[in-house]
N, C-alpha and C positions, 0 to 999 in steps of 0.2 A: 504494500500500500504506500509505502511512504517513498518508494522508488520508484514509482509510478506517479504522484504526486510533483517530485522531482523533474520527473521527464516531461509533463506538462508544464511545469514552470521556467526548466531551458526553452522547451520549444513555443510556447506563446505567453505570456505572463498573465493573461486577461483569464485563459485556463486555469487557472492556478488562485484561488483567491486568499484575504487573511482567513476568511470562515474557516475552508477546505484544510486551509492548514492546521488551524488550532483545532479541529477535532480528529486529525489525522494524528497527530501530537496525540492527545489524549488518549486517544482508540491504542498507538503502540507503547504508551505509557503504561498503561492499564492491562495489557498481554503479555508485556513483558513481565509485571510485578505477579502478576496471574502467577507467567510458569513458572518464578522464581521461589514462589510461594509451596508452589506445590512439587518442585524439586526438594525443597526442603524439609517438605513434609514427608516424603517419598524417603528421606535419607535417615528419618527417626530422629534419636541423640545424637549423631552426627550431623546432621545437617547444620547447628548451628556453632560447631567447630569451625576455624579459619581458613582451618588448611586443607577441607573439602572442599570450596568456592561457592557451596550454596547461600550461607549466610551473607557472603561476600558479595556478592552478585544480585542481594536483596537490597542490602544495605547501599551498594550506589545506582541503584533503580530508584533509590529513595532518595537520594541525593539530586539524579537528574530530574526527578520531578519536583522539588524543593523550587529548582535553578528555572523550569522551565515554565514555572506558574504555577499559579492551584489551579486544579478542574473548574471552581466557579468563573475565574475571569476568563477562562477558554470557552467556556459555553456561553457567555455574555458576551464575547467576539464573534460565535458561531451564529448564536442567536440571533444581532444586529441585523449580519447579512442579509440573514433570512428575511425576516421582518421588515428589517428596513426603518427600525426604531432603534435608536442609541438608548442605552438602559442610562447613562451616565452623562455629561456634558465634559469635555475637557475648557 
């Protein structure tokens, strides 16, 4: 999804919008922490050892979504588009 997303936005930008992106964001946000979760689950008392990478792999899934927003302002970007109503004024 999000390589494809990509390839629309080399090849026309107009393709490519903020919406599209911030719930594409979201969507592999939330897949990723998915399987991270459940590899960890999957690993028992080990899973949250270091030096298995399941904890590890949790823990900066949780980082990159810290950095890349919270889910509410992504959906209020997504939202706008749709709409075509700003929830917020700058």
């Amino acid at each position: 999804m999000c390589a494809r997303v990509s390839q629309l936005y080399e090849k026309d930008h107009s393709e490519s919008t903020i919406g599209r992106v911030a719930m594409v964001k979201e969507e592999c946000i939330r897949n990723c922490k998915e399987v991270c979760s459940m590899a960890r689950e999957t690993m028992g008392d080990e899973g949250v050892i270091l030096e298995k990478q399941a904890i590890k792999a949790l823990c900066d899934i949780e980082a990159i979504q810290a950095d890349e927003g919270s889910k509410t302002l992504k959906l209020v970007v997504a939202a706008k588009e749709m709409a075509e109503i700003a929830a917020f004024k700058l």
